[in-house]
N, C-alpha and C positions, 0 to 999 in steps of 0.2 A: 791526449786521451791515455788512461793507464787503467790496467786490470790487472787485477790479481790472477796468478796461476794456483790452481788449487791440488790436491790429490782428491783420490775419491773420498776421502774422509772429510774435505770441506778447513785442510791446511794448509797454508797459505807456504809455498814452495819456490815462489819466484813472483815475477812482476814482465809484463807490455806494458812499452810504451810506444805511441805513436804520434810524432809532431805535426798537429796539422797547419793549417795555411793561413793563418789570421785575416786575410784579406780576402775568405771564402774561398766559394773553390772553380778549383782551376780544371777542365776537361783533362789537360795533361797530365795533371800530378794526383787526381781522383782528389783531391781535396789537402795531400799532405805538405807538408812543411816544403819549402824551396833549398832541401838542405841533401847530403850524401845519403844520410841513412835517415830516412823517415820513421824506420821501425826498428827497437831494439826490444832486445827482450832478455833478464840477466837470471839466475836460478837455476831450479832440477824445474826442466821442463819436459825428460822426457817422460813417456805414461800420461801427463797432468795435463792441465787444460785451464781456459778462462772458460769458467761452467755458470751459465743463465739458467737458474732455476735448480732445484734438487731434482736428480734421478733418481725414478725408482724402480718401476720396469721397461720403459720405455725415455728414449734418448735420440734425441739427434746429434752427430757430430760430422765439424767440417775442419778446414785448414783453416782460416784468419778469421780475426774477428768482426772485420766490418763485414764477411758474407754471414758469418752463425747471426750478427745482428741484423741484417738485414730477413735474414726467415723467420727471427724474432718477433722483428716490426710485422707479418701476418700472419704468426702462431703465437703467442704471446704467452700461453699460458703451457706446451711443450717446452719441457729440459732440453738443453743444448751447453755443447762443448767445441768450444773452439782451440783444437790440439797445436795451432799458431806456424805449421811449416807440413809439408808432404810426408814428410818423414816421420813427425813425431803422428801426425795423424795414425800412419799404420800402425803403431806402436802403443797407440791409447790403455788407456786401463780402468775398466767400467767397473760398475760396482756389481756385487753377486748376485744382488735381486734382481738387474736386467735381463728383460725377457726377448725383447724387441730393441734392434737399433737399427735407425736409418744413418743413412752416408752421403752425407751434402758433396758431394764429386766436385771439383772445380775441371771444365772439360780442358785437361791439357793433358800431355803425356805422365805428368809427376801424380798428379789430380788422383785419374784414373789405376793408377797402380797401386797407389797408397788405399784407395776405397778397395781395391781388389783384395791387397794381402787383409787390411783389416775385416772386411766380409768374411775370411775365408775363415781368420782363427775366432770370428765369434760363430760361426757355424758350426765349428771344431768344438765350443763350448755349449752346445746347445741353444744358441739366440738366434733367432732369427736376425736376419741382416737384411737390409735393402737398400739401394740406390737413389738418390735422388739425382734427377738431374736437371741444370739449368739450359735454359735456352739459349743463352749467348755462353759467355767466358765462365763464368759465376753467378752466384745470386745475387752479391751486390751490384753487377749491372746488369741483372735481369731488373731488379729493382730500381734501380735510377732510368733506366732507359724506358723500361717496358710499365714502369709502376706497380702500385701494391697490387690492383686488384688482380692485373694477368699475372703475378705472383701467386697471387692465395689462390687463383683457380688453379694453376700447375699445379699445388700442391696437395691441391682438393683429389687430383686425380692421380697422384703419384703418394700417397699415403692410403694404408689400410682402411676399407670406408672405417671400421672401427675407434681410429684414431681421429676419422676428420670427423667424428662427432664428439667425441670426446674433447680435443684440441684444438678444432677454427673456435673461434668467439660467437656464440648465439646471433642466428640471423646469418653465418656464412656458410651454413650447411648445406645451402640448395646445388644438385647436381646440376641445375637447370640454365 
C-alpha cells in the first residue's frame, strides 16, 4: 500500500509505504508483509500527513493510516489526516480555515499525549479540538473486531450532533 504525504497545500512531500501479506491476513501481523519493517515512510513528514479528502473547516486527524482509513470506511465523506507516528501527530499543520478538529487518539501512552499536546495548540489557535476515542487499541481494531456498524455508532455519539448530520451518509443519522 502507498500514500502520498501531503502539506496543507495538497504537495506532495514524501511517500508510506506499507508491505502487506499476499497470503491475506494473518491475526498476528494485522495483515502486513512477514518482513522487519512492514512500514516505511521516506520525506518531510513532519506538520504533513496522508490527507483523505480536502479540509476545510472541519478535520479529523490520527496516527496511521490503516486507523484514519478505517473511520473513513464509516465517515466517508469527512476530511481526515493521517500524521503516520505519535509524534508527527502532535506536530500537524492544518489549514487556516479550520474551525473544528477531532483527534482520533490511539489508547496508548504515545496516543494519548500526542492528541493532548496537539488539542492544546489548536485551542491556542482558536479551533476547537476534541477527542475521539476507540474502544479497544485503535479504530482499526475497533473496526475489524467490533465491525463497521459499532464504529459508526461510537462515532455517532462522540462527534458534534452538527457533524453527524452533516458527515454519517444519509440513513445513519438515527440516534436510536
Amino acid at each position: 500500500m502507498i500514500a502520498c504525504v501531503t502539506d496543507i497545500d495538497g504537495v506532495i512531500t514524501g511517500v508510506h509505504r506499507t508491505w502487506l501479506d499476499p497470503d491475506g491476513f494473518d491475526p498476528n501481523r494485522l495483515g502486513k508483509a512477514p518482513i522487519d519493517t512492514p512500514r516505511r515512510a521516506m520525506g518531510d513528514l513532519l506538520g504533513n500527513a496522508v490527507r483523505f479528502g480536502v479540509a476545510n473547516d472541519v478535520l479529523v486527524a490520527g496516527e496511521g493510516v490503516e486507523t484514519m482509513l478505517s473511520l473513513r470506511s464509516v465517515l466517508p465523506i469527512l476530511p481526515m489526516a493521517a500524521a503516520l507516528s505519535a509524534n508527527h501527530l502532535a506536530a500537524l499543520l492544518v489549514p487556516l480555515t479550520l474551525r473544528r478538529l477531532y483527534v482520533a487518539c490511539d489508547a496508548d501512552a504515545a496516543g494519548m499525549g500526542a492528541a493532548t499536546t496537539l488539542t492544546s495548540r489548536m485551542e491556542e489557535a482558536g479551533i476547537e479540538a476534541f477527542l475521539l476515542s476507540p474502544r479497544l487499541g485503535d479504530f482499526n481494531e475497533d473496526l475489524r473486531t467490533l465491525g463497521p456498524e459499532a464504529l459508526r455508532a461510537a462515532m455517532r455519539v462522540q462527534l458534534l450532533t452538527e457533524d453527524v448530520v452533516r458527515f454519517l451518509p444519509p440513513g445513519d443519522t438515527d440516534t436510536g
